[in-house]
N, CA and C atoms of all chains as a GROMACS GRO file, in nm:
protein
  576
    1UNK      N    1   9.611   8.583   9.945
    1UNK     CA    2   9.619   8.457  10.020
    1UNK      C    3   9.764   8.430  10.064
    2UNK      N    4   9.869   8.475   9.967
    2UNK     CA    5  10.049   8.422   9.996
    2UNK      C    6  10.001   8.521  10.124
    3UNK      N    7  10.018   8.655  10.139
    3UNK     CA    8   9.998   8.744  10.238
    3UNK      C    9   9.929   8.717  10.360
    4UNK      N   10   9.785   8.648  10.360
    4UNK     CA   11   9.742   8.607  10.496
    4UNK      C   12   9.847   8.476  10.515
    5UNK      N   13   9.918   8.405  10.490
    5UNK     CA   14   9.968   8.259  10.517
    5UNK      C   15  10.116   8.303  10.573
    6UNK      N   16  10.201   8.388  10.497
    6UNK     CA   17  10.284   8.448  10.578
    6UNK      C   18  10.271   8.531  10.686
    7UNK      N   19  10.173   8.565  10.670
    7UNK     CA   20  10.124   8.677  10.831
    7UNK      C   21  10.103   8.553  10.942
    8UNK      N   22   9.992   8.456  10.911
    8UNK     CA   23  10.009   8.367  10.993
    8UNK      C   24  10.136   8.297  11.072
    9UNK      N   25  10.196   8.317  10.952
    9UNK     CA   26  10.280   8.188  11.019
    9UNK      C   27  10.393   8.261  11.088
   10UNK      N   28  10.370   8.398  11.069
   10UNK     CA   29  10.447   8.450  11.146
   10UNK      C   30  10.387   8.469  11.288
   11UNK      N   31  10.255   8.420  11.323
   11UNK     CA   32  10.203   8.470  11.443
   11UNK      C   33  10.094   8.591  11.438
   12UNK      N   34  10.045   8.674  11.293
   12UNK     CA   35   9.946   8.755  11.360
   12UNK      C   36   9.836   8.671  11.279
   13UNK      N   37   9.743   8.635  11.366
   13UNK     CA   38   9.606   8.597  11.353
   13UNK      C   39   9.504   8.672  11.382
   14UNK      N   40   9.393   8.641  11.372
   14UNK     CA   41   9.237   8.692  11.359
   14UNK      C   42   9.224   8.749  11.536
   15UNK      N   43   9.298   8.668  11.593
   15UNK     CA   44   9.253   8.660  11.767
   15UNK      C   45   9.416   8.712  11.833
   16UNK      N   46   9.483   8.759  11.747
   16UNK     CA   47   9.621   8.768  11.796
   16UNK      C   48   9.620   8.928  11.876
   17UNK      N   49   9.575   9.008  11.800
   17UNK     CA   50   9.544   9.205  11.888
   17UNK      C   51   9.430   9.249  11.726
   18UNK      N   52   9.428   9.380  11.800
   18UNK     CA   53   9.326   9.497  11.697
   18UNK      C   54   9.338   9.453  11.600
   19UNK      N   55   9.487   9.518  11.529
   19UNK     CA   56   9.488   9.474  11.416
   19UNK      C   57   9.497   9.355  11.324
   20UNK      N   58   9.544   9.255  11.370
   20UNK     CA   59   9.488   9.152  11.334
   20UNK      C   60   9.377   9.134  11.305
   21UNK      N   61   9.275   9.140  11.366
   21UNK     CA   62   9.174   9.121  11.343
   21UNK      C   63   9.102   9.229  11.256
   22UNK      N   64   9.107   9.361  11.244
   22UNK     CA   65   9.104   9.460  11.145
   22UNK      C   66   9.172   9.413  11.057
   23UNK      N   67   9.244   9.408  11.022
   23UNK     CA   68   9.347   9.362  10.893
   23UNK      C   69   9.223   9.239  10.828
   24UNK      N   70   9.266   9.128  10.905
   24UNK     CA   71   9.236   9.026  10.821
   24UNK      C   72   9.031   9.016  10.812
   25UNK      N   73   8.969   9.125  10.856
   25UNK     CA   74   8.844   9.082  10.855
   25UNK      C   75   8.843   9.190  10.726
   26UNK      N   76   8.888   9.291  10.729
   26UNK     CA   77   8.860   9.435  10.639
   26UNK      C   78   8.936   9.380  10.487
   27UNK      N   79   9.056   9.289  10.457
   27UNK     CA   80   9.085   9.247  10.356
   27UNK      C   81   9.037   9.142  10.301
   28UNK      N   82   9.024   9.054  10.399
   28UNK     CA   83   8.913   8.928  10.402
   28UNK      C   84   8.784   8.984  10.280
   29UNK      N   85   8.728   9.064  10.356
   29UNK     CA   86   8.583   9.081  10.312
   29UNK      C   87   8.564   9.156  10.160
   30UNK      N   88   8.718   9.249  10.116
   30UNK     CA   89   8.700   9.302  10.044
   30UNK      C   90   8.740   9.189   9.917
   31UNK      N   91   8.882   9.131   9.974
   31UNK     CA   92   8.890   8.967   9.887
   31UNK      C   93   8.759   8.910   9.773
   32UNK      N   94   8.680   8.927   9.936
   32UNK     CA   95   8.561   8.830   9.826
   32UNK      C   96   8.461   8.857   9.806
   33UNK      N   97   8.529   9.022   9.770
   33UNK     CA   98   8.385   9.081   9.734
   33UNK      C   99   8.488   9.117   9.568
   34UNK      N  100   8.582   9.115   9.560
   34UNK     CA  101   8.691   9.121   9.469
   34UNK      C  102   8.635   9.013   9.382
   35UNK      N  103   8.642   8.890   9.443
   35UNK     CA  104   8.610   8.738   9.366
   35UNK      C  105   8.481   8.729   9.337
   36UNK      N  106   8.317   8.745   9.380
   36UNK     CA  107   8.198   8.776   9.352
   36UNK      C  108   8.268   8.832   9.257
   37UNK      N  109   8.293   9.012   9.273
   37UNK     CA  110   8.315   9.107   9.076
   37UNK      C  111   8.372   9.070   8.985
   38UNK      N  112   8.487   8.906   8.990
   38UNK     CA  113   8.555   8.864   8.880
   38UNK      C  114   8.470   8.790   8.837
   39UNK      N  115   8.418   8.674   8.922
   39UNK     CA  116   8.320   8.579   8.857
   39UNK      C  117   8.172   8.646   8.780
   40UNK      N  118   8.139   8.753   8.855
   40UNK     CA  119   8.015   8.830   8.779
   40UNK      C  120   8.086   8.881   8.655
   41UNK      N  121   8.167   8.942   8.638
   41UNK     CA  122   8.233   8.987   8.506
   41UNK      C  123   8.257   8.902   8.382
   42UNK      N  124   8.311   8.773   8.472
   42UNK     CA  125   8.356   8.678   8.345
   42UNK      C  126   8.212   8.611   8.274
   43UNK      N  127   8.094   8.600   8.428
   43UNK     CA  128   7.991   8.571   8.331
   43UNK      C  129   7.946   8.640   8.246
   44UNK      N  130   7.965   8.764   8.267
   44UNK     CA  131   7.934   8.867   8.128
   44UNK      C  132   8.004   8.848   8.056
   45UNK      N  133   8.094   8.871   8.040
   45UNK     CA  134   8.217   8.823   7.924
   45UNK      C  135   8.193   8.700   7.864
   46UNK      N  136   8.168   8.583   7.900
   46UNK     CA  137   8.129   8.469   7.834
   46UNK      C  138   7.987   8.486   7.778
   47UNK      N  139   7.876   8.555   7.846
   47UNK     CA  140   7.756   8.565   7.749
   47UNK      C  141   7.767   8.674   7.637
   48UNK      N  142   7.864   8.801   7.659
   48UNK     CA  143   7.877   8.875   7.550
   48UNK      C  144   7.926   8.761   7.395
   49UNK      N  145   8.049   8.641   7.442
   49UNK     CA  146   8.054   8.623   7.355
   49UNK      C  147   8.015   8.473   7.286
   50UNK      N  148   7.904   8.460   7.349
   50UNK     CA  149   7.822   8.399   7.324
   50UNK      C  150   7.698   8.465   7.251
   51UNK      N  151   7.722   8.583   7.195
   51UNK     CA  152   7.582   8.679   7.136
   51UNK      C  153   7.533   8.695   7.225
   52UNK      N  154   7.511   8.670   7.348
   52UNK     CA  155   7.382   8.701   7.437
   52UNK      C  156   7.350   8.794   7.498
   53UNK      N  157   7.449   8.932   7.479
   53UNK     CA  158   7.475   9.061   7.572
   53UNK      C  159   7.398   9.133   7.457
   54UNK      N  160   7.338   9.221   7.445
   54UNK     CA  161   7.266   9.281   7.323
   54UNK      C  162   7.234   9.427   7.437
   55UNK      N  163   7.212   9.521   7.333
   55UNK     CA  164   7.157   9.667   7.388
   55UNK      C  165   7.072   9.616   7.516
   56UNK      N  166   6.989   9.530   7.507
   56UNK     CA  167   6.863   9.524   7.629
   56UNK      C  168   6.913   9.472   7.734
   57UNK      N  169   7.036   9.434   7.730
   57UNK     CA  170   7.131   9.369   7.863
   57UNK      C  171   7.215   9.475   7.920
   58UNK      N  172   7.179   9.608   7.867
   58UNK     CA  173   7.284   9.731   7.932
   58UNK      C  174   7.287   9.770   8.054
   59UNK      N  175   7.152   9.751   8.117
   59UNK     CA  176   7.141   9.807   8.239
   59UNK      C  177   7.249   9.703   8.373
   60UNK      N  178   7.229   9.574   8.308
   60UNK     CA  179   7.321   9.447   8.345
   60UNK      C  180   7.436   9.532   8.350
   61UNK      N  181   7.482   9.564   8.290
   61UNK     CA  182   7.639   9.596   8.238
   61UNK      C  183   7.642   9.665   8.287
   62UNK      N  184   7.598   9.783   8.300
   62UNK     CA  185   7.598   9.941   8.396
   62UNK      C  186   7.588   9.885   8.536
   63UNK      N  187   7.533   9.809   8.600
   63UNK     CA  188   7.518   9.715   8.719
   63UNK      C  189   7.627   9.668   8.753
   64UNK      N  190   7.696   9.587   8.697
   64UNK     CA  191   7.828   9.524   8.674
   64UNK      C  192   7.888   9.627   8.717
   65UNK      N  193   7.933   9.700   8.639
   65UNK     CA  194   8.040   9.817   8.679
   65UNK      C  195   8.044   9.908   8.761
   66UNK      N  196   7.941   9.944   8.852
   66UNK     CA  197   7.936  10.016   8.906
   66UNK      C  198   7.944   9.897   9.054
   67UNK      N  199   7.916   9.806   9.046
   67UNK     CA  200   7.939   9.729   9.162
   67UNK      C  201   8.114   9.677   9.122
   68UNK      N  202   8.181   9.700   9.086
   68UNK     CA  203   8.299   9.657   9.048
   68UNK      C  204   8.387   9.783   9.074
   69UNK      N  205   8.371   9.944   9.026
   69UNK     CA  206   8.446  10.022   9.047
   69UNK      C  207   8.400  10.085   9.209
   70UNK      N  208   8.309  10.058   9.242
   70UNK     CA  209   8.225  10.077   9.417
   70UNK      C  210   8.382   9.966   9.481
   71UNK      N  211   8.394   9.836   9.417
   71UNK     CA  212   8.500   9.784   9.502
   71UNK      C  213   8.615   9.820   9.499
   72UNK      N  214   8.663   9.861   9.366
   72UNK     CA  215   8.784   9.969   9.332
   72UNK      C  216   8.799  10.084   9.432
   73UNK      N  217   8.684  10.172   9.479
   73UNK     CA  218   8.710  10.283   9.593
   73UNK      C  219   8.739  10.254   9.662
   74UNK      N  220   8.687  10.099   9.714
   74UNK     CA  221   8.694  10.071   9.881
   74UNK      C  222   8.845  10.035   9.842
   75UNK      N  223   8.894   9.922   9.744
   75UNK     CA  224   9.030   9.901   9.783
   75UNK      C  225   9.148  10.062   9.790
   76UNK      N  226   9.146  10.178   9.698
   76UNK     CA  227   9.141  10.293   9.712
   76UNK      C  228   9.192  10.346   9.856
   77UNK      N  229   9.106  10.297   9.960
   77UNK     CA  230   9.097  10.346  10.065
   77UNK      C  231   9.193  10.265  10.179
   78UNK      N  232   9.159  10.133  10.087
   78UNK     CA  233   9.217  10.002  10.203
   78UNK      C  234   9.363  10.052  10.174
   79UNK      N  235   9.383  10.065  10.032
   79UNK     CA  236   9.539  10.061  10.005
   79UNK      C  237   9.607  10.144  10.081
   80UNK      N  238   9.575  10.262  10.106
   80UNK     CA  239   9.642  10.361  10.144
   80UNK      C  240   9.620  10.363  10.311
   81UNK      N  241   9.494  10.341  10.365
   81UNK     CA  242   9.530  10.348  10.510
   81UNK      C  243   9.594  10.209  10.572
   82UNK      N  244   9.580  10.105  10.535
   82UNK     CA  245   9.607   9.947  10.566
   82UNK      C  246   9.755   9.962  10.528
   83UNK      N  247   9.799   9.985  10.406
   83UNK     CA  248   9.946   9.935  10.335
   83UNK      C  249  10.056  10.043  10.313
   84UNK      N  250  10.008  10.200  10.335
   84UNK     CA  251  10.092  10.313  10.312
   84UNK      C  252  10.101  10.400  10.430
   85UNK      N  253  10.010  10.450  10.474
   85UNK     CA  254  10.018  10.510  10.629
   85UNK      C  255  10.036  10.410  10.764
   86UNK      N  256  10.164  10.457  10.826
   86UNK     CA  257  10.210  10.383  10.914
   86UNK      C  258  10.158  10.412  11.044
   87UNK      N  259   6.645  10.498   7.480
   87UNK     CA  260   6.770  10.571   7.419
   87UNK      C  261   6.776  10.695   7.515
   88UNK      N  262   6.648  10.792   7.457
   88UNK     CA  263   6.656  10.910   7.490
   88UNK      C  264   6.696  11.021   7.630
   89UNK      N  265   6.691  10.905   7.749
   89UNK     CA  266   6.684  10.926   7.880
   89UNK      C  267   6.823  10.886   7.888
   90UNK      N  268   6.911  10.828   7.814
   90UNK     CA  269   7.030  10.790   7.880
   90UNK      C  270   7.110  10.940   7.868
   91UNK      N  271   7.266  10.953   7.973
   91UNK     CA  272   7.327  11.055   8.007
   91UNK      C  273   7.446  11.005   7.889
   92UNK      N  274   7.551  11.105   7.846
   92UNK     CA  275   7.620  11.078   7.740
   92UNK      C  276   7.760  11.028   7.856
   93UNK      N  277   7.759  10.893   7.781
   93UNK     CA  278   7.892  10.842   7.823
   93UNK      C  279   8.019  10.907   7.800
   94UNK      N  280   8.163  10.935   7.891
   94UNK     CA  281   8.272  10.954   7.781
   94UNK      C  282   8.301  10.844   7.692
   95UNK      N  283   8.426  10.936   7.661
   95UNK     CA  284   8.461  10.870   7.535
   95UNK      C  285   8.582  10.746   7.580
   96UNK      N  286   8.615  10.604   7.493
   96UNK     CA  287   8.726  10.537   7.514
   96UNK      C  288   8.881  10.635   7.569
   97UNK      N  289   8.907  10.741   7.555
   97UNK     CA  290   9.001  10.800   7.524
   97UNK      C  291   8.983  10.813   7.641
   98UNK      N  292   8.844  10.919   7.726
   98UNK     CA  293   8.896  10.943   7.845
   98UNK      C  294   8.886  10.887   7.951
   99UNK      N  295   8.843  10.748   7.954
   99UNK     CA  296   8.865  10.642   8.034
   99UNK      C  297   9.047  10.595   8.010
  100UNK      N  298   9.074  10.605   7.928
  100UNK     CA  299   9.201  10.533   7.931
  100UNK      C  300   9.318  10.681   8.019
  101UNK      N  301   9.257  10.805   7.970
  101UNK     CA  302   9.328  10.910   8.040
  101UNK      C  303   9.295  10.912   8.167
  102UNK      N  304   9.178  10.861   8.239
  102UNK     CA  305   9.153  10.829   8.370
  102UNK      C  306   9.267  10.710   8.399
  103UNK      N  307   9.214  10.598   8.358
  103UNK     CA  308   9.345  10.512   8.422
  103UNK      C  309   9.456  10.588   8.403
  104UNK      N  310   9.540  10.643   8.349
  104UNK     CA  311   9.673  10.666   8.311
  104UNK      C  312   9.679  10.737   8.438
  105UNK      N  313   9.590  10.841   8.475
  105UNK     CA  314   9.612  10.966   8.584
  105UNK      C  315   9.636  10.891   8.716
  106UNK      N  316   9.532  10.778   8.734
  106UNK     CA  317   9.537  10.658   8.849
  106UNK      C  318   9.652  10.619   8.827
  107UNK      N  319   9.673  10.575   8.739
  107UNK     CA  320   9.851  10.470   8.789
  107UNK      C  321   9.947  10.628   8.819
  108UNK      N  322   9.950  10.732   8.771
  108UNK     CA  323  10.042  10.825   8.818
  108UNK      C  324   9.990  10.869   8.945
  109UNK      N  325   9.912  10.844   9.004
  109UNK     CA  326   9.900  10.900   9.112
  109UNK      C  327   9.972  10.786   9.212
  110UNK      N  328   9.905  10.646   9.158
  110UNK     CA  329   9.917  10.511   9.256
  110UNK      C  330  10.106  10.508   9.266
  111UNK      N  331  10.141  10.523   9.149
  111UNK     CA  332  10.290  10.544   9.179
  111UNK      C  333  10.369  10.679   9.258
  112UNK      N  334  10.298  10.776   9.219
  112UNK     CA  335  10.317  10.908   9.352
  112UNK      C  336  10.282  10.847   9.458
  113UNK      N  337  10.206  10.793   9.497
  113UNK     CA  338  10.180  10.737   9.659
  113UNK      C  339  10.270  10.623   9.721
  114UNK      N  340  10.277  10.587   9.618
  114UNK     CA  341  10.402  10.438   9.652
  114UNK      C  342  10.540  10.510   9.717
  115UNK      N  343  10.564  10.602   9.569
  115UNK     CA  344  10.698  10.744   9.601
  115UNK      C  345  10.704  10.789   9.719
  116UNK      N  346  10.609  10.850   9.766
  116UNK     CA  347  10.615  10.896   9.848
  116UNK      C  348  10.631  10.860  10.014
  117UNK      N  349  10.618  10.705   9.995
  117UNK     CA  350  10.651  10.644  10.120
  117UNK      C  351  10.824  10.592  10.126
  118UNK      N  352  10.889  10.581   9.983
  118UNK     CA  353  10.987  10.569  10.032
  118UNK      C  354  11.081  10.706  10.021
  119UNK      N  355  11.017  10.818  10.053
  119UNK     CA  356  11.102  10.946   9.970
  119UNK      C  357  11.064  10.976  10.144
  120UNK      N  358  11.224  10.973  10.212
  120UNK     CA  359  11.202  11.017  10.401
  120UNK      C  360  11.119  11.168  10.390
  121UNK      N  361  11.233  11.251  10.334
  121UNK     CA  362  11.172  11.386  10.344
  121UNK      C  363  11.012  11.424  10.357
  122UNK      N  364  10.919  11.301  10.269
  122UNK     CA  365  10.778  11.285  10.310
  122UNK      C  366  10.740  11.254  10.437
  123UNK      N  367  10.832  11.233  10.487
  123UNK     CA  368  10.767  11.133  10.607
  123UNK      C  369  10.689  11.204  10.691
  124UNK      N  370  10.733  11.374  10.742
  124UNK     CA  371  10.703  11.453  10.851
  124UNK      C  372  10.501  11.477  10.765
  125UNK      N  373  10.503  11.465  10.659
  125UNK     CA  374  10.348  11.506  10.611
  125UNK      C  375  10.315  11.404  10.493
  126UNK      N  376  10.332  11.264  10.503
  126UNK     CA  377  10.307  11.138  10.430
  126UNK      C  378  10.154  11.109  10.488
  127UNK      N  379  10.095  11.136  10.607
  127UNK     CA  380   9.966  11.121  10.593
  127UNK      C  381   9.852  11.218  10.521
  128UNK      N  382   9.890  11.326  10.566
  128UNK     CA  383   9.792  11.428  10.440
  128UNK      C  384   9.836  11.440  10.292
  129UNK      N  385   9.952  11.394  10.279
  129UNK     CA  386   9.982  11.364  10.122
  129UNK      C  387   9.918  11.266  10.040
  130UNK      N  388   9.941  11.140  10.168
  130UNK     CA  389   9.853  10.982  10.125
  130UNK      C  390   9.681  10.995  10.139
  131UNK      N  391   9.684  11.098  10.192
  131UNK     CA  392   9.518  11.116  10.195
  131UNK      C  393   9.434  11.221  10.079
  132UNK      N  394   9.500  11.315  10.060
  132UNK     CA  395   9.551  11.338   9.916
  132UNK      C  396   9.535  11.322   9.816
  133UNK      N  397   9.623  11.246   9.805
  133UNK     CA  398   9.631  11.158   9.672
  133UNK      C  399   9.523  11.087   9.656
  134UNK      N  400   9.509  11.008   9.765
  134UNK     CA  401   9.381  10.891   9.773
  134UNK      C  402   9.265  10.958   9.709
  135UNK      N  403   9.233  11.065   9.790
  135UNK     CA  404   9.122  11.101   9.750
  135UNK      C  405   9.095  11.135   9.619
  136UNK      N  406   9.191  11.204   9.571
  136UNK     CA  407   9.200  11.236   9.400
  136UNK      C  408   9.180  11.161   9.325
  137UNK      N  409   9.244  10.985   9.378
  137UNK     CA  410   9.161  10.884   9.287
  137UNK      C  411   9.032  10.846   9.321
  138UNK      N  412   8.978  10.837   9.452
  138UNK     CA  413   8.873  10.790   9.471
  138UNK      C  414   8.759  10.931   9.410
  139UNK      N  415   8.803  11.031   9.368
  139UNK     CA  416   8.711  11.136   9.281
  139UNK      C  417   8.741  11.062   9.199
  140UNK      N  418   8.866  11.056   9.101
  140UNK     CA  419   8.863  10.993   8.955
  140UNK      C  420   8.744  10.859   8.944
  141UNK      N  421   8.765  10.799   8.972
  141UNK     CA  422   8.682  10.684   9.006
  141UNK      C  423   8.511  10.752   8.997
  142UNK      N  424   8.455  10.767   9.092
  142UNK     CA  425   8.332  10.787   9.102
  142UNK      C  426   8.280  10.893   8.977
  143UNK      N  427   8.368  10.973   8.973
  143UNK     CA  428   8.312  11.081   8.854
  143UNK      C  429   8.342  11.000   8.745
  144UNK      N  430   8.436  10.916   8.709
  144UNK     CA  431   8.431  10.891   8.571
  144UNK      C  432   8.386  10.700   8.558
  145UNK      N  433   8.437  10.700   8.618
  145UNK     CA  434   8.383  10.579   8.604
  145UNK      C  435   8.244  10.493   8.675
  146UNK      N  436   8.224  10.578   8.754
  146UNK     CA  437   8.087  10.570   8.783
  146UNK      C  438   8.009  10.651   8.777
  147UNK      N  439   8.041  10.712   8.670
  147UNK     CA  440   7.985  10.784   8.607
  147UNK      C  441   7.851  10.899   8.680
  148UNK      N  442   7.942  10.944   8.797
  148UNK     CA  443   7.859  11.068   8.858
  148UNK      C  444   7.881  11.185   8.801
  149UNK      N  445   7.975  11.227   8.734
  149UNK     CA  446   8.028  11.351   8.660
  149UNK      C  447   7.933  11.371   8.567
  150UNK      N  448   7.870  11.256   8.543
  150UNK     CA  449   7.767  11.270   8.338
  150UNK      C  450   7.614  11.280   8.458
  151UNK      N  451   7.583  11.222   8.548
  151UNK     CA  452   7.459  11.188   8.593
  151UNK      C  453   7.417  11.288   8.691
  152UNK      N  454   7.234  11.243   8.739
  152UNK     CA  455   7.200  11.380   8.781
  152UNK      C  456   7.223  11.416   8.903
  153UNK      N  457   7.264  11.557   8.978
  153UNK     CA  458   7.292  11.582   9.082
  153UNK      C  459   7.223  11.511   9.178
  154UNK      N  460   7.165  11.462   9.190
  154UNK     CA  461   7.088  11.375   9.295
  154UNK      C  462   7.141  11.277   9.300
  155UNK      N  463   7.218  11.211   9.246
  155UNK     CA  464   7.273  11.067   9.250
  155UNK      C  465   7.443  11.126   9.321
  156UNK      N  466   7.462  11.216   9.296
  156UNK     CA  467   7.595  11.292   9.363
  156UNK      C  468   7.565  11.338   9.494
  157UNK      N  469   7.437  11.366   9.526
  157UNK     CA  470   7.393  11.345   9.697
  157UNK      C  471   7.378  11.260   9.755
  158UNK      N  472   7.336  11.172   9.694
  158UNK     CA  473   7.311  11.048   9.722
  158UNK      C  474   7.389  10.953   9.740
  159UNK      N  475   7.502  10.980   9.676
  159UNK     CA  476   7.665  10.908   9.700
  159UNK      C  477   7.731  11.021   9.826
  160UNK      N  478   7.716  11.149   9.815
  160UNK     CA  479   7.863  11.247   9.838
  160UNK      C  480   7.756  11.256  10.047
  161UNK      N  481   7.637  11.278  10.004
  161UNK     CA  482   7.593  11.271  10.153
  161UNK      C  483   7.618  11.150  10.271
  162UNK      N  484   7.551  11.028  10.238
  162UNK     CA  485   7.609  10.931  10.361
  162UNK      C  486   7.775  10.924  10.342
  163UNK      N  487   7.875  10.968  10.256
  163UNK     CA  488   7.994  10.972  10.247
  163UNK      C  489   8.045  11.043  10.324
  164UNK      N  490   7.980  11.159  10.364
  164UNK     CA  491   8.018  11.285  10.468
  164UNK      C  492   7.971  11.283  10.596
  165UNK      N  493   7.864  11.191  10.591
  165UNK     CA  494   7.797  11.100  10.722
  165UNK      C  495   7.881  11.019  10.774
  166UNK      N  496   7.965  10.940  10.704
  166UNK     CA  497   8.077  10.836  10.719
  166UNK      C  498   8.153  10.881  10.799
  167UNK      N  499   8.225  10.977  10.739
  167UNK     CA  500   8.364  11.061  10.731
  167UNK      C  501   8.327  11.173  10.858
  168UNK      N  502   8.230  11.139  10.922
  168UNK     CA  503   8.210  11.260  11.007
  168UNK      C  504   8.222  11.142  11.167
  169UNK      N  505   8.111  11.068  11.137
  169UNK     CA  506   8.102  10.964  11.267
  169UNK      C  507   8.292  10.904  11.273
  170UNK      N  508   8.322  10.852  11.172
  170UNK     CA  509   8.493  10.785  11.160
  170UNK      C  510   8.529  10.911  11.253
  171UNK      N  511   8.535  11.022  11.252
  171UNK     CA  512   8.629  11.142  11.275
  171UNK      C  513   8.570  11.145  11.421
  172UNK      N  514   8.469  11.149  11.455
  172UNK     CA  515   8.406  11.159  11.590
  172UNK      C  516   8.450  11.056  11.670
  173UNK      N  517   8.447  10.943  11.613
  173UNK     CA  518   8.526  10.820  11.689
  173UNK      C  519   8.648  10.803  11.738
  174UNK      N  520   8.715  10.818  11.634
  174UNK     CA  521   8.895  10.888  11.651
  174UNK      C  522   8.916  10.993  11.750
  175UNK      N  523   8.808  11.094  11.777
  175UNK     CA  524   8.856  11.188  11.866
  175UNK      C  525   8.804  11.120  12.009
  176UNK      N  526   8.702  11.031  12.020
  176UNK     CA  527   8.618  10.955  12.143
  176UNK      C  528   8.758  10.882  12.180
  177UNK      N  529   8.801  10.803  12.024
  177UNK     CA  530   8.925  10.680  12.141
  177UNK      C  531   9.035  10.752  12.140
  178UNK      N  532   9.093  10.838  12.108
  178UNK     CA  533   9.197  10.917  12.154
  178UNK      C  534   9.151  10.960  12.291
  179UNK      N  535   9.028  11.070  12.302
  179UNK     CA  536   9.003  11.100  12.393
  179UNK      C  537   9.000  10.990  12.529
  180UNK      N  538   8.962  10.888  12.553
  180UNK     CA  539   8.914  10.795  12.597
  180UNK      C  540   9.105  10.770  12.641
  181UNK      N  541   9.184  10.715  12.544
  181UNK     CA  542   9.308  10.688  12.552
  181UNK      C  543   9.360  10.752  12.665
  182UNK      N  544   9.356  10.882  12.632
  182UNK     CA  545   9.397  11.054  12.716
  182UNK      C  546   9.357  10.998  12.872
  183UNK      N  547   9.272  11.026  12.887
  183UNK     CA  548   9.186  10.947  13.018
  183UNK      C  549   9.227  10.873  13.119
  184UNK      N  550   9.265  10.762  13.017
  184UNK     CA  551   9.321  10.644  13.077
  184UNK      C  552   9.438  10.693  13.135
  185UNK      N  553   9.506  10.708  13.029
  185UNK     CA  554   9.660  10.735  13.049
  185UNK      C  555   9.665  10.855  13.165
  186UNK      N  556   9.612  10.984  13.142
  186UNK     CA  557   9.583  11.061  13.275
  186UNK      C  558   9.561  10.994  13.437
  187UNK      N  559   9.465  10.905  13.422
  187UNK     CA  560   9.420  10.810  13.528
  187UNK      C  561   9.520  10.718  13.586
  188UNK      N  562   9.604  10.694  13.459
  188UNK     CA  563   9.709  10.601  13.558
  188UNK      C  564   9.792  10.671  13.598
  189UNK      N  565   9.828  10.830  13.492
  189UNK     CA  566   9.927  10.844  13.594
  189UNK      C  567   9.929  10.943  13.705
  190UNK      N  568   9.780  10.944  13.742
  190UNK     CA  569   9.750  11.001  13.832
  190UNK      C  570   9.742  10.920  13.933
  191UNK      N  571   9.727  10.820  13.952
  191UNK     CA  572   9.687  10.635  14.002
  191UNK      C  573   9.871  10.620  14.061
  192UNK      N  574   9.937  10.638  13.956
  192UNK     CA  575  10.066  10.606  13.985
  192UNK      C  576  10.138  10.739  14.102
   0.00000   0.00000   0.00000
């Protein structure tokens, strides 16, 4: 968020060229797909310790993580073509 | 029980991350190290990829599971990676064109 607000205010927006709009729709989306996998996590984390995670909740958990390290690749990908190749 | 695939172990999840942050810091390196610069994209692509294997094989655990779920990931992945590549050569090509056109125009 510091990152889209300084980009703004420097002038590149959503409607400003390509990348702009690549940038902020492709980080955008991964953002809050970032925030969905924290909030799904922490609800696991709070029912684990609440007793409520037990062997029969594994497939949950295997679910969880694999939708969580699926967003890990994509950032993977974002990082390096978006923030390292010029 | 009996149907499940054998997980690793704590140990080599933590040797997975460790390999990720040495790589994530080789890639960082390597953008400010000039001498990279002339081949910093097949290096950064590279690297990338080496984690995005680490990742899927170990932590999503395709390395333990059955080859079919490794087609099933590694095929529309190569479907991806094929149309992306076809595109890139369309708007380059397309670019070429243009640019030919004008300065043939000019």
């Amino acid at each position: 968020m510091i990152e889209f607000t300084e980009f703004v205010h420097k002038g590149l927006t959503m409607s400003t060229n390509l990348f702009g709009c690549t940038f902020f729709v492709l980080t955008g989306t991964h953002g809050a797909h970032v925030a969905v996998g924290v909030l799904w996590l922490l609800t696991l984390w709070v029912r684990a310790l609440q007793g409520k995670l037990g062997p029969a909740n594994a497939m949950t958990v295997e679910i969880t993580g694999l939708y969580w390290h699926f967003v890990d690749v994509v950032w993977i990908i974002i990082f390096t073509v978006v923030y390292l190749i010029q | 029980m009996s149907d499940e695939h054998q997980h690793p172990t704590v140990d080599v999840y933590l040797r997975v991350a460790a390999a990720l942050v040495i790589l994530t810091v080789l890639e960082v390196g390597v953008f400010y190290v000039p001498a990279f610069h002339p081949v910093l994209v097949p290096v950064l692509l590279v690297l990338s990829a080496a984690k995005f294997a680490l990742v899927v094989m170990f932590y999503m655990h395709l390395k333990a599971d059955s080859k079919f779920f490794t087609f099933l990931f590694g095929a529309p992945l190569l479907l991806a990676l094929g149309v992306m590549v076809a595109l890139l050569f369309l708007f380059f090509g397309a670019l070429t064109l243009r640019g030919g056109g004008a300065a043939g125009a000019g």
